[in-house]
DOKOL-430392 format. One line per 4 residues: number of its first residue (from 0); their letters; for each residue x, z, y of N, C-alpha, C, CB. Coordinates in steps of 0.2 Angstrom, whole numbers, plus 5000, padded with zeros to 4 digits. Glycine has a CB too. Layout:
NUM = A = X/Z/Y/X/Z/Y/X/Z/Y/X/Z/Y ~ ...
***
This chain:
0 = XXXX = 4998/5762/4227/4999/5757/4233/4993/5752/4233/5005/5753/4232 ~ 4990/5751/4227/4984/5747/4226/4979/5751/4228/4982/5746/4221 ~ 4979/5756/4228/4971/5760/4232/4974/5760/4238/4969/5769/4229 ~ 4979/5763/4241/4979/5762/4249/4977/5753/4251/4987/5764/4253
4 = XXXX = 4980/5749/4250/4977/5742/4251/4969/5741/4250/4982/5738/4246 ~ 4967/5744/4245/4957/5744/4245/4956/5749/4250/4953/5747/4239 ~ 4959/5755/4251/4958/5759/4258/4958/5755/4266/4964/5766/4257 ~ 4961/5750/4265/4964/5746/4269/4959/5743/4272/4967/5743/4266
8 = XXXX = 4956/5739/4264/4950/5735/4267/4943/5735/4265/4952/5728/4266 ~ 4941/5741/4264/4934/5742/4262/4933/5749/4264/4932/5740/4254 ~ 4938/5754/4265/4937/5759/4270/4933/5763/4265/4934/5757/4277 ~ 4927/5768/4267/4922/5771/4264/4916/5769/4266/4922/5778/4264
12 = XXXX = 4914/5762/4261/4906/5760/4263/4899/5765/4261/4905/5753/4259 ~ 4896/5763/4267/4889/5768/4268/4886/5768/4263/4883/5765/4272 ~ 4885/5763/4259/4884/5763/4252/4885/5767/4244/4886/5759/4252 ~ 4891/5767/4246/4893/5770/4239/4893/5777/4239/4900/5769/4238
16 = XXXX = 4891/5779/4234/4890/5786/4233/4899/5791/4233/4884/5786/4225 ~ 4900/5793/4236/4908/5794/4238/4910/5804/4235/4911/5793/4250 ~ 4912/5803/4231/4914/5811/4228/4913/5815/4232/4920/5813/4226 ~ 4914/5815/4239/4916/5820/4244/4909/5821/4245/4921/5817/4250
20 = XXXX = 4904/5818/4245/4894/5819/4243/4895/5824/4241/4888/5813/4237 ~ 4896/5823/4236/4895/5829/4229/4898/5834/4231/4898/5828/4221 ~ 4904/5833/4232/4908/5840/4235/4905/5845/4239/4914/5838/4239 ~ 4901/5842/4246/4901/5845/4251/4894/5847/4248/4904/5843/4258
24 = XXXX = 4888/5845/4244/4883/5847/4242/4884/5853/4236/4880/5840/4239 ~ 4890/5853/4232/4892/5859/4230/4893/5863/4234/4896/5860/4227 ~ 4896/5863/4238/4899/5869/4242/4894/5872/4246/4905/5866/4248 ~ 4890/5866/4250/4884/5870/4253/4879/5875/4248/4879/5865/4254
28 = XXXX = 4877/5873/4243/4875/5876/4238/4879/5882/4236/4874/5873/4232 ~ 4882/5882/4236/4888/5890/4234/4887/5895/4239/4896/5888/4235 ~ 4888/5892/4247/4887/5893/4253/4880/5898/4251/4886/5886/4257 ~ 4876/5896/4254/4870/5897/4254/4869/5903/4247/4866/5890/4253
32 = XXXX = 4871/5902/4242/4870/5908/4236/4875/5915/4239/4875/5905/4226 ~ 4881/5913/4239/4885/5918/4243/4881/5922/4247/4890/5915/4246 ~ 4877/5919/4252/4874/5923/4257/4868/5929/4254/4871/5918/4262 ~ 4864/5923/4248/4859/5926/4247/4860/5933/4242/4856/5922/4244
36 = XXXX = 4868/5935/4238/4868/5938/4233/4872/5945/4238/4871/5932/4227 ~ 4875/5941/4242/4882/5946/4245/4880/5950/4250/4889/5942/4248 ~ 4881/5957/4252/4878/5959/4257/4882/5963/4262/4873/5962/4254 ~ 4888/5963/4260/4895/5966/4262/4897/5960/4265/4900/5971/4255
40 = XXXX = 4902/5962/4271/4909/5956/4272/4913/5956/4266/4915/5957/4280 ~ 4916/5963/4264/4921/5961/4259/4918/5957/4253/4925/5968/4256 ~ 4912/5956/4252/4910/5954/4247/4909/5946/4248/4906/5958/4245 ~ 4908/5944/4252/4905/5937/4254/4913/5933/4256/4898/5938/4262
44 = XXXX = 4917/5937/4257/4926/5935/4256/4926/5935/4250/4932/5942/4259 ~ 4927/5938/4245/4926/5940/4238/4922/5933/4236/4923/5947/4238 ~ 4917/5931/4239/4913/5925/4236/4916/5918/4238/4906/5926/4240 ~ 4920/5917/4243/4921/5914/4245/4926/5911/4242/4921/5917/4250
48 = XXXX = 4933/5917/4239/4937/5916/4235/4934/5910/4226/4939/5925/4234 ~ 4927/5914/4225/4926/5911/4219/4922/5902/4220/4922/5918/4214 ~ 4920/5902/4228/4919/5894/4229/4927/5891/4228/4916/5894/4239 ~ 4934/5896/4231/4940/5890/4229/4940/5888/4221/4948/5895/4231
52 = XXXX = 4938/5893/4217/4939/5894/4210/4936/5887/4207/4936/5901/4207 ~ 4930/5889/4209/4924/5883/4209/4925/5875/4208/4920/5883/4215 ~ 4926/5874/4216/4927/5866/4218/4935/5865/4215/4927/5865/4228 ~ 4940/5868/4218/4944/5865/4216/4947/5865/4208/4949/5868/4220
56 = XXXX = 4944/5867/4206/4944/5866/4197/4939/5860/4194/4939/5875/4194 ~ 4934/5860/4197/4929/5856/4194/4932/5849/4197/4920/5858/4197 ~ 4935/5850/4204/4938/5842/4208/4944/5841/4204/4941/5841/4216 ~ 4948/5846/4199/4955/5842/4195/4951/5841/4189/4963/5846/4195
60 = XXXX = 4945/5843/4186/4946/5843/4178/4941/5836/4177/4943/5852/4174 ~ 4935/5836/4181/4934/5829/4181/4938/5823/4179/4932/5828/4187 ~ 4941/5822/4186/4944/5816/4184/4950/5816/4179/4945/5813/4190 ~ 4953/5823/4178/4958/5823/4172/4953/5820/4165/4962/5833/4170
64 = XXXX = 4950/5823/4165/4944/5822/4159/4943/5816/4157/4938/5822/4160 ~ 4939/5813/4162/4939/5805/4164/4944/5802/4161/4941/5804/4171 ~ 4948/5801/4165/4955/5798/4163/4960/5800/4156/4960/5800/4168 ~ 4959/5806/4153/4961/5805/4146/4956/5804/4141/4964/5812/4143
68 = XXXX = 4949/5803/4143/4944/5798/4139/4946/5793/4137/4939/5797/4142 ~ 4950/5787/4143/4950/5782/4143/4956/5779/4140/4948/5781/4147 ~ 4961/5785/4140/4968/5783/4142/4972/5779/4136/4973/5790/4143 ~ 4967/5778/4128/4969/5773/4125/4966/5765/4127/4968/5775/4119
72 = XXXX = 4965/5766/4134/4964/5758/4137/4964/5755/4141/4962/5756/4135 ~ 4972/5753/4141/4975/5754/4147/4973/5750/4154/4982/5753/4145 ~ 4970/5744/4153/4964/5742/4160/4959/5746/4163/4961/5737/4159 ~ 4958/5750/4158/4953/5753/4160/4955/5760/4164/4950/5753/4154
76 = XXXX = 4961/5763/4161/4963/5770/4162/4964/5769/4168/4968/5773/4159 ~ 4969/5760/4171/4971/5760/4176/4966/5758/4186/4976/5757/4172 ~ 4959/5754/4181/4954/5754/4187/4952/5762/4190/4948/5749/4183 ~ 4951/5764/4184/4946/5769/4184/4952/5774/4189/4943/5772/4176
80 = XXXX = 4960/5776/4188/4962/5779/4193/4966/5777/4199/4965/5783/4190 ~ 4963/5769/4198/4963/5766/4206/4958/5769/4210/4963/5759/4207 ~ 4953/5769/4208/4947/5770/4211/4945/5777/4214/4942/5769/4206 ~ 4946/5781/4209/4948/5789/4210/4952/5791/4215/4951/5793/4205
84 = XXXX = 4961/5787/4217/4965/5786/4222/4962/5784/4227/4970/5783/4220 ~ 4957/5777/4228/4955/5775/4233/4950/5781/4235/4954/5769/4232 ~ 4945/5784/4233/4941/5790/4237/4943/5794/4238/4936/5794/4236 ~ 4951/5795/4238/4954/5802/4241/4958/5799/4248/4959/5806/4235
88 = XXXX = 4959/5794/4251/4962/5791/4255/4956/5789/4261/4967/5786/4251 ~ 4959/5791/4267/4952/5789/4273/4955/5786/4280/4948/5797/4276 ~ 4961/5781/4279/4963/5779/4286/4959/5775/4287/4971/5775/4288 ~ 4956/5768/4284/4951/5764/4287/4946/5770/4289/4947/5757/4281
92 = XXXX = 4941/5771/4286/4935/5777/4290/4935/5781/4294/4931/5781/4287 ~ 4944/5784/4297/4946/5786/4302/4949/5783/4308/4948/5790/4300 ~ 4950/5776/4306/4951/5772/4311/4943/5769/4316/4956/5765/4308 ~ 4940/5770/4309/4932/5764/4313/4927/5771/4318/4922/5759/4302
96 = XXXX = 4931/5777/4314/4924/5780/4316/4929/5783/4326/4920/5789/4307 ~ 4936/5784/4325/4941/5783/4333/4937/5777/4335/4950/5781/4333 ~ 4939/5773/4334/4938/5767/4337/4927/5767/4341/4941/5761/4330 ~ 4924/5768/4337/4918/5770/4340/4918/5772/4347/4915/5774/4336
100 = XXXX = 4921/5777/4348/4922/5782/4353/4926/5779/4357/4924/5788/4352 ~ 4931/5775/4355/4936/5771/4359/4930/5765/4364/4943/5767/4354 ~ 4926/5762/4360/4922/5757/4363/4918/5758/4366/4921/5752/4361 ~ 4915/5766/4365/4908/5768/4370/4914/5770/4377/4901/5777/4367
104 = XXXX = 4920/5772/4376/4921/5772/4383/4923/5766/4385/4926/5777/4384 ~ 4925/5762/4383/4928/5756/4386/4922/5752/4389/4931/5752/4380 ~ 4916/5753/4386/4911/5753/4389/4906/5756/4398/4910/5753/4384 ~ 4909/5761/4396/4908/5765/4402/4901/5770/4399/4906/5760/4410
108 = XXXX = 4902/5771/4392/4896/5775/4390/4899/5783/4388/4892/5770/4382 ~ 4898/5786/4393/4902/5793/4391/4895/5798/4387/4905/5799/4402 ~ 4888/5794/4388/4884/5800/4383/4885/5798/4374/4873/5800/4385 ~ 4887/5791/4376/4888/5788/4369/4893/5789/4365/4887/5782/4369
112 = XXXX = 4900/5790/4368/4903/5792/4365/4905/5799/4365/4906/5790/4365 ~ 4902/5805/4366/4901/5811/4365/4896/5810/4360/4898/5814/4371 ~ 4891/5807/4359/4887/5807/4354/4893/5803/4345/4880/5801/4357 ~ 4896/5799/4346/4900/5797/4342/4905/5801/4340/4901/5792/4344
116 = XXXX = 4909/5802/4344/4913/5808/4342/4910/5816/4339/4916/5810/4349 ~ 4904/5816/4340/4902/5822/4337/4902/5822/4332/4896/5825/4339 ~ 4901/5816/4327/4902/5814/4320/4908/5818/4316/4903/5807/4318 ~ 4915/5816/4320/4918/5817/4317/4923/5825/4321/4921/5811/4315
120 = XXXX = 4919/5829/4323/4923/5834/4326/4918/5840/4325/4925/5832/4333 ~ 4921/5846/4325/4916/5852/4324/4915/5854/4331/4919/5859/4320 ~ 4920/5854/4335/4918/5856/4344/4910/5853/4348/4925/5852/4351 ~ 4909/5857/4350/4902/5853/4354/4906/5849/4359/4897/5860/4359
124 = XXXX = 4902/5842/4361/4905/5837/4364/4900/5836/4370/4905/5832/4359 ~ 4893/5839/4369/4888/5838/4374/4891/5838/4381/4883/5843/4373 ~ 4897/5841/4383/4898/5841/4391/4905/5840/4391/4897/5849/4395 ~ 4907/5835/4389/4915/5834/4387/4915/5828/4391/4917/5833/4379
128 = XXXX = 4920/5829/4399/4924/5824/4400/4926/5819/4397/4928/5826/4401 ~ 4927/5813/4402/4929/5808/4398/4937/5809/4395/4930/5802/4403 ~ 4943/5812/4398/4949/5814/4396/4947/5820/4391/4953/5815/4401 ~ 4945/5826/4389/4941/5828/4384/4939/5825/4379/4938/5829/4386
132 = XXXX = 4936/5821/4380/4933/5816/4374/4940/5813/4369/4928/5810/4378 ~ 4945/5807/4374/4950/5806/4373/4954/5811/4369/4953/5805/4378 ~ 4954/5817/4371/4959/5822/4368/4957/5824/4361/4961/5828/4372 ~ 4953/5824/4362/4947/5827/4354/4948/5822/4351/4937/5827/4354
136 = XXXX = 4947/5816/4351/4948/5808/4347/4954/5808/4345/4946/5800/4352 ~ 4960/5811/4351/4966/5810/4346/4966/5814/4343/4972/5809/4348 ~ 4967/5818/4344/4967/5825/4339/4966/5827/4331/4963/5829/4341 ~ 4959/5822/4334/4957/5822/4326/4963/5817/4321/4947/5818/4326
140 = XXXX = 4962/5811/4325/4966/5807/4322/4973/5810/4319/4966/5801/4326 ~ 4977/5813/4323/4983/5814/4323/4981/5822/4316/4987/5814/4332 ~ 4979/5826/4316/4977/5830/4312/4975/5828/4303/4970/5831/4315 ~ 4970/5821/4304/4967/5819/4299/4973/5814/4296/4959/5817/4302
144 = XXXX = 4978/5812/4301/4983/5808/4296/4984/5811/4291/4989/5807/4299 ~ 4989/5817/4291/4989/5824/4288/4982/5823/4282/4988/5830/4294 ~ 4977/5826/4285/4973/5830/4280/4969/5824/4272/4967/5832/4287 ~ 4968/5818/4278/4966/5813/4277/4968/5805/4272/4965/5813/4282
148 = XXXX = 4976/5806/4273/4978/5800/4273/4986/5803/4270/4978/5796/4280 ~ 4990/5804/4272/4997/5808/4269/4996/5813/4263/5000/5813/4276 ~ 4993/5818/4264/4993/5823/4260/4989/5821/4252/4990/5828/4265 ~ 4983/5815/4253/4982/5813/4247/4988/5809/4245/4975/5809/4246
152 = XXXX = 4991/5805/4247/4996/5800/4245/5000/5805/4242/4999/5795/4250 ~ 5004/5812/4245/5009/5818/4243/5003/5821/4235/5011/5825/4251 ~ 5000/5822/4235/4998/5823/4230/4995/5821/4223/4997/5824/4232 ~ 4996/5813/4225/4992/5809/4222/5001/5805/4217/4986/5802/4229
156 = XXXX = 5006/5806/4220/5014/5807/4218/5015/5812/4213/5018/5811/4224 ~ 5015/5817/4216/5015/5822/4212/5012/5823/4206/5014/5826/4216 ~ 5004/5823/4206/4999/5826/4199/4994/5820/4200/4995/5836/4199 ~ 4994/5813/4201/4991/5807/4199/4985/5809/4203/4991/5804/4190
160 = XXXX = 4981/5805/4199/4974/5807/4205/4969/5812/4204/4968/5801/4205 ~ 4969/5818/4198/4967/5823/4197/4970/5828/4203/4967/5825/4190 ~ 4975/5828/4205/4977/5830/4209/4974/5831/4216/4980/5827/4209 ~ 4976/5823/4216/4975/5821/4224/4969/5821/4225/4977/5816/4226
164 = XXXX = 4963/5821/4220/4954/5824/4221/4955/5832/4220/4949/5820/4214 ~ 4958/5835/4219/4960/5844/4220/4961/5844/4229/4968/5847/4214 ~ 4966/5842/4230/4966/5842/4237/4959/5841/4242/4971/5838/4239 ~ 4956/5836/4239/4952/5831/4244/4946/5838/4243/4949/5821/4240
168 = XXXX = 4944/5843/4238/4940/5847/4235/4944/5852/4241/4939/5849/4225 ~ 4949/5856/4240/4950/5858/4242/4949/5859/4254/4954/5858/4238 ~ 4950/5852/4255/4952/5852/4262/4944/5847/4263/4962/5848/4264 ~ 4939/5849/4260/4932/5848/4262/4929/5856/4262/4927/5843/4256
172 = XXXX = 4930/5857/4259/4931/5865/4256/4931/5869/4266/4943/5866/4250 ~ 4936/5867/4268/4940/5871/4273/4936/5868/4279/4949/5869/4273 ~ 4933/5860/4279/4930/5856/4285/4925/5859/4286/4929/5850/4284 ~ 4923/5861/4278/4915/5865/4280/4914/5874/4282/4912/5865/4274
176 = XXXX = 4919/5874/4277/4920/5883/4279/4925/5888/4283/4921/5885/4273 ~ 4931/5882/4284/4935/5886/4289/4935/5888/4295/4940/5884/4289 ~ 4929/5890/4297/4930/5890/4305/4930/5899/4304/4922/5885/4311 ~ 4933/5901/4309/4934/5908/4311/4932/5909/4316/4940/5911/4312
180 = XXXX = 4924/5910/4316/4919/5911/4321/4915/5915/4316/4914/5904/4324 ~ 4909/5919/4320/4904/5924/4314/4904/5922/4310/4898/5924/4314 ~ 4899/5917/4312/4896/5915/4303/4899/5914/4297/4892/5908/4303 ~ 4905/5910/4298/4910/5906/4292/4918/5913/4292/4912/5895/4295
184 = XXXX = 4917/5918/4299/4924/5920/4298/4927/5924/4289/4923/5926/4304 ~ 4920/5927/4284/4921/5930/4280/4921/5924/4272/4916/5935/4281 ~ 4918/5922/4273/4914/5914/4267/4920/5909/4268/4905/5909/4272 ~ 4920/5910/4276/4927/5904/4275/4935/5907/4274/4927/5899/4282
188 = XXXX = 4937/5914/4273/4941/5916/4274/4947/5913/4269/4939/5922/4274 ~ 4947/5912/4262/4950/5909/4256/4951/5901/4258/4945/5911/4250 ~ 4945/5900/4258/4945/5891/4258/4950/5890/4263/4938/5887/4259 ~ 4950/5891/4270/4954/5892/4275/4961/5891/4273/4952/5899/4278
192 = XXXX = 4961/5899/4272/4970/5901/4268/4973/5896/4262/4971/5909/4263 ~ 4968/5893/4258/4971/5889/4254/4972/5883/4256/4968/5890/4248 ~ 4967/5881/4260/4970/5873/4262/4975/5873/4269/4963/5869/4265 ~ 4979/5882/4271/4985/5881/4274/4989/5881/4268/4987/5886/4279
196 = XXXX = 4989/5883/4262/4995/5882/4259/4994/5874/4256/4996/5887/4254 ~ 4990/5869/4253/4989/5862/4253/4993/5860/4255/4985/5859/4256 ~ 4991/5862/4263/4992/5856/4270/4999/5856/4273/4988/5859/4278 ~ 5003/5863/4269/5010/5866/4273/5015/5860/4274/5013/5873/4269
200 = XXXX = 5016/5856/4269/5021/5852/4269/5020/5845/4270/5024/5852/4265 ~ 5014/5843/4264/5010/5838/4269/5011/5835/4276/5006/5842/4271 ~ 5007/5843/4280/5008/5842/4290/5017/5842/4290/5005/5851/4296 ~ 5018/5844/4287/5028/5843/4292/5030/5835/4292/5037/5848/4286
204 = XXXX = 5028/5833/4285/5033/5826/4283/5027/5822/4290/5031/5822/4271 ~ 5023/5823/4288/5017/5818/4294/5020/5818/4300/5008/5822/4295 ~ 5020/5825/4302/5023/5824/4308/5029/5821/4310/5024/5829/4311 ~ 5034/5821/4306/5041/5819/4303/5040/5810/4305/5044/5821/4293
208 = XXXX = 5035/5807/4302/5033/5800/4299/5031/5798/4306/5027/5799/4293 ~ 5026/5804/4309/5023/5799/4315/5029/5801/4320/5014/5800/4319 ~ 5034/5805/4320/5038/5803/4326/5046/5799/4324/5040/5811/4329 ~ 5046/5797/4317/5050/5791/4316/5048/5784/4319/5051/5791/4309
212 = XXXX = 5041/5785/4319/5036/5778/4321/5035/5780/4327/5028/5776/4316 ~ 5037/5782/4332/5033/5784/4337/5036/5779/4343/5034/5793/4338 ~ 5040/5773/4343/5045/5769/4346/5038/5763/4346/5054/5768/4341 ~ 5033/5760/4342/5029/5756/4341/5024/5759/4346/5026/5756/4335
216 = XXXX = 5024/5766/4348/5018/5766/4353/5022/5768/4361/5012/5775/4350 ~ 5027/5763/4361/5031/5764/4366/5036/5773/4369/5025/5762/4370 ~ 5034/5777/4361/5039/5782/4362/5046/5784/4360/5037/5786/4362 ~ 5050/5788/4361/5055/5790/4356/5057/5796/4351/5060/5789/4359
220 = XXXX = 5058/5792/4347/5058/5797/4341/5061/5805/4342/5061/5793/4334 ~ 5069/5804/4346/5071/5811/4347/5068/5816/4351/5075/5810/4349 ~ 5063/5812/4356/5060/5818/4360/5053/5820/4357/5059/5816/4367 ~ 5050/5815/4350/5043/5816/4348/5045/5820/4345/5038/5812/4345
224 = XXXX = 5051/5824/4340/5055/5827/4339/5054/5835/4342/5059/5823/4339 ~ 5056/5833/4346/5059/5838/4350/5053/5841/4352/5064/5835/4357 ~ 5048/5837/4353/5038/5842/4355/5037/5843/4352/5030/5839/4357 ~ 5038/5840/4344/5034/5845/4337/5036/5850/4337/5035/5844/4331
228 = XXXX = 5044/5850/4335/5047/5858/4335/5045/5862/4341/5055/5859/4335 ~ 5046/5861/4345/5046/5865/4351/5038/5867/4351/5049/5862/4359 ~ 5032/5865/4352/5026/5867/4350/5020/5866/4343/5024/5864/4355 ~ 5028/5868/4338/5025/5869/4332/5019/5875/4330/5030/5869/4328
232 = XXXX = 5020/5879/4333/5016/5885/4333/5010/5886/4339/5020/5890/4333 ~ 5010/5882/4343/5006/5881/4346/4996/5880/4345/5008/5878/4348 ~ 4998/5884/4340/4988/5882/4336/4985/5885/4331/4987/5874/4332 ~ 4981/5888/4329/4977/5894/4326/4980/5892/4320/4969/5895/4326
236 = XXXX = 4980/5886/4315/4983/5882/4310/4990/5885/4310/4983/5874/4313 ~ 4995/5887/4305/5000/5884/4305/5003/5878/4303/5003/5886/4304 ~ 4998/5872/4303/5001/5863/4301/4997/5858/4305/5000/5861/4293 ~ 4991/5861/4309/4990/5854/4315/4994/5852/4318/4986/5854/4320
240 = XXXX = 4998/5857/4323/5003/5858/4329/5006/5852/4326/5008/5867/4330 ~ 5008/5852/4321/5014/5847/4319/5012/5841/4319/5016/5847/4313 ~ 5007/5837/4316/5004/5831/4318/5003/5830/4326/4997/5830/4314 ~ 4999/5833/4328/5000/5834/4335/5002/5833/4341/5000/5836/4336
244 = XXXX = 5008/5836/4336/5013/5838/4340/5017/5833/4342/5016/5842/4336 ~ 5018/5828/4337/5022/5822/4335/5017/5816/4339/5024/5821/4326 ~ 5010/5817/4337/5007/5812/4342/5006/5813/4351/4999/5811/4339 ~ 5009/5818/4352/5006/5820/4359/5015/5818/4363/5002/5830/4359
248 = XXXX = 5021/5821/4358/5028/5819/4360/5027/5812/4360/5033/5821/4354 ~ 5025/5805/4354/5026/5800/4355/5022/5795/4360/5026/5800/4350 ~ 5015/5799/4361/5015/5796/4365/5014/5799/4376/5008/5791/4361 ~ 5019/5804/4375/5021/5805/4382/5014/5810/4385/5020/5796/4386
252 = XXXX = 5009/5812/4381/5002/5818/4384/5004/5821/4380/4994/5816/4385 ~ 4996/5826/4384/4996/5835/4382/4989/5833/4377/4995/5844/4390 ~ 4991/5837/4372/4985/5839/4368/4984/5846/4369/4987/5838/4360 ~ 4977/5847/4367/4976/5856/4367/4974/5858/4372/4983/5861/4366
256 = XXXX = 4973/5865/4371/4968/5867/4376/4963/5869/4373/4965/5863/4379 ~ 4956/5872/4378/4949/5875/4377/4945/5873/4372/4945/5874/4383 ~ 4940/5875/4369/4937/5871/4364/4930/5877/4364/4942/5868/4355 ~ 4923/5873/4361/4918/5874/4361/4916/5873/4355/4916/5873/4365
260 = XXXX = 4917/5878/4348/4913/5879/4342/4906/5884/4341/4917/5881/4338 ~ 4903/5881/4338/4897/5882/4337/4895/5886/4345/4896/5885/4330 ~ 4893/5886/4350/4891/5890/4353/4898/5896/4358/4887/5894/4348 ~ 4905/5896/4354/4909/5901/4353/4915/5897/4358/4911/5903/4343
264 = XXXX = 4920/5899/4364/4925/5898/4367/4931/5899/4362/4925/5901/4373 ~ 4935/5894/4360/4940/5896/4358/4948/5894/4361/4938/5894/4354 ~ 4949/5897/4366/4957/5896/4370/4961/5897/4363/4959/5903/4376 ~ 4965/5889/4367/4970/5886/4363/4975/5883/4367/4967/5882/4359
268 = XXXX = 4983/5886/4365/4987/5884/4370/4990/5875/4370/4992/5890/4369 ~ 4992/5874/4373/4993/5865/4374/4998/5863/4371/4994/5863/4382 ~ 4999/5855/4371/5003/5853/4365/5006/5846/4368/4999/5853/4358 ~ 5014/5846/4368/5016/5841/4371/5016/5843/4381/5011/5835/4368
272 = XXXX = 5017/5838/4384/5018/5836/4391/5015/5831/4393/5023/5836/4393 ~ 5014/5834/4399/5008/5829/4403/5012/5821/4407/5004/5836/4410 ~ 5014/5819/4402/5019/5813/4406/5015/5807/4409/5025/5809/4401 ~ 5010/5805/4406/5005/5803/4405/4998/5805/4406/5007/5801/4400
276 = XXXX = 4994/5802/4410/4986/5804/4411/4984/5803/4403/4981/5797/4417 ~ 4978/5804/4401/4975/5802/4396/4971/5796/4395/4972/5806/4393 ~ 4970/5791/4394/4966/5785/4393/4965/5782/4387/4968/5781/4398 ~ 4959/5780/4388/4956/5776/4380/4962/5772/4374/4949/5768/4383
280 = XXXX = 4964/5771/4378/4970/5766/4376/4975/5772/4370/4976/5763/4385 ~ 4974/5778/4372/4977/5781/4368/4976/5782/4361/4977/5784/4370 ~ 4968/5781/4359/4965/5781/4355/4969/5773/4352/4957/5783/4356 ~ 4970/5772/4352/4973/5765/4350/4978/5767/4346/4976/5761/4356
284 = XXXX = 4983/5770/4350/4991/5772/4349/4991/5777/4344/4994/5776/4357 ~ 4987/5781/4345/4985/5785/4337/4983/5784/4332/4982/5790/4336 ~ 4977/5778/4333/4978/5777/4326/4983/5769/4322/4970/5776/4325 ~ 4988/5768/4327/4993/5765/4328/4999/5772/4322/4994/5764/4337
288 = XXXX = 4998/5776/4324/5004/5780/4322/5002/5783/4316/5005/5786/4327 ~ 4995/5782/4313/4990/5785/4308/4994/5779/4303/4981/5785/4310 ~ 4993/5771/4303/4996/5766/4297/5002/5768/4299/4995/5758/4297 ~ 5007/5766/4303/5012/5769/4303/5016/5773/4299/5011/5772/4305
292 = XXXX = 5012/5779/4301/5017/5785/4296/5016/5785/4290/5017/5791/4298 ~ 5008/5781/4286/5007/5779/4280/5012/5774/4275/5001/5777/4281 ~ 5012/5769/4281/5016/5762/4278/5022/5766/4277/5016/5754/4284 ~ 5027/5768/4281/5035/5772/4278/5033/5777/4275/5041/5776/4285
296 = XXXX = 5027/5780/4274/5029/5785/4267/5028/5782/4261/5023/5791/4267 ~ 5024/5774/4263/5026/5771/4256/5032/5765/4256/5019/5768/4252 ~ 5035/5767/4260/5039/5763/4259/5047/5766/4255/5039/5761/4266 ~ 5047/5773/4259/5051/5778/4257/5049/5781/4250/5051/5782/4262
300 = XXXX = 5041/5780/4247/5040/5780/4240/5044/5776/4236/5033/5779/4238 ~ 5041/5768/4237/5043/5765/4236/5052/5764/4233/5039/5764/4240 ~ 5054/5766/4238/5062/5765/4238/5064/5769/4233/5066/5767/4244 ~ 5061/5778/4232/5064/5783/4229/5062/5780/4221/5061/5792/4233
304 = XXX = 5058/5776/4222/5052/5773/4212/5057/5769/4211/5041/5769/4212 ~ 5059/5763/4215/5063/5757/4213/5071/5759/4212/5063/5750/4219 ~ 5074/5765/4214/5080/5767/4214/5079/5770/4206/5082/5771/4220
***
């Protein structure tokens, strides 16, 4: 609970040298050997497999290490895996880096926030509509509750913070490599599959959390309900649809649709109903649903730890 509250209010400053650096600087590196060594698809799959072996080993034994170094003392044991818990958690840096994009439109700056949004999305953005842009921005957000924010906390439960820095190794892993286009379809083939199994439950409870909370962004919970399930499978993923799903039920629009990776069209069927236009304002409402469904999962921790 103390690292989400620092996640709260200090987010991930520019400054600090943040694990996830290192992470995606291994990966690249691995990346790049794979290519140079492997000369077959079955093999650069094959390679791909031993990048999962890699990262997600070196992201739980670190900080287990770490932490049984210290563990005869106990201020210490206990900063040091607040700290570790706080770099695995990302609602502040996924609310500032929405919100950017929310205020180039609010502004009436559509090249600027196509530019802002490119940060945090793999689709090309260069010719993206203002309602396009919106949908991307939620998307991510409602996704990244999940990826970002829920799923470390579920795992940080479960196997303390070695853990929940295995996951964060693992689903960078996937940001970088999981796209099923040319280039990454073979390399990223493992990392991909393993961060669906991560994510599998994770995405359900999330979605569950943001359509209990979905009455704050002016919707109701039985019909945000009622869009998840019904367009749970609606997406190359079997666990975005579900965040999605619950953000696009609660707040009344469609998610989904066309998308443009690297160069590559990717048809993608739609999510939710069009009850509602799309407008900036929505980017509000999701990352409205993003504390939300954080604050009742610790609340509901909470309850199951004091009982």
């Amino acid at each position: 609970m103390l690292a989400v509250i620092i996640d709260w209010i200090i987010g991930d400053p520019r400054w600090f040298p943040h694990p996830v650096i290192y992470m995606g600087k291994l990966i690249s590196y691995l990346d790049k050997t794979g290519r140079k060594l492997c000369k077959t698809d079955d093999s650069i799959r094959t390679f791909g497999g031993f990048i999962v072996l890699v990262v997600a080993s070196l992201s739980f034994i670190i900080p287990f290490a770490l932490l049984w170094k210290v563990q005869d003392i106990p201020w210490l044991y206990h900063m040091i895996n607040v700290f570790i818990l706080w770099t695995t958690l990302a609602a502040k840096s996924l609310k500032v880096e929405a919100k950017k994009v929310y205020y180039s439109l609010k502004n009436g700056d559509l090249q600027d926030a196509r530019v802002k949004l490119s940060y945090i999305v793999g689709r090309d953005t260069s010719a993206l509509d203002e309602k396009e842009i919106i949908r991307a921005d939620v998307e991510t957000v409602a996704e990244n509750t999940s990826d970002g924010v829920i799923a470390p906390l579920i795992y940080a439960i479960i196997g303390g913070a070695p853990l929940a820095m295995m996951y964060k190794g693992v689903n960078t892993m996937d940001s970088m490599l999981g796209y099923m286009n040319e280039k990454y379809r073979y390399i990223g083939f493992f990392p991909a599959k393993v961060d669906d199994v991560f994510n599998f439950i994770p995405a359900r409870i999330t979605g569950v959390l943001m359509c209990l909370t979905a009455f704050l962004v002016k919707g109701n919970i039985i019909e945000s309900l009622k869009i998840m399930v019904r367009d749970r499978k609606n997406h190359k993923s079997p666990n975005c649809a579900y965040p999605e799903g619950a953000a696009a039920g609660a707040m009344r629009i469609q998610l989904g649709g066309t998308n443009v990776y690297f160069g590559e069209v990717v048809y993608k069927p739609t999510i939710g109903d069009k009850k509602q236009d799309l407008n900036f304002e929505h980017i509000n409402d999701s990352v409205k649903l993003m504390y939300s469904a954080e604050i009742l999962g610790l609340i509901i921790y909470a309850i199951a730890v004091f009982l």
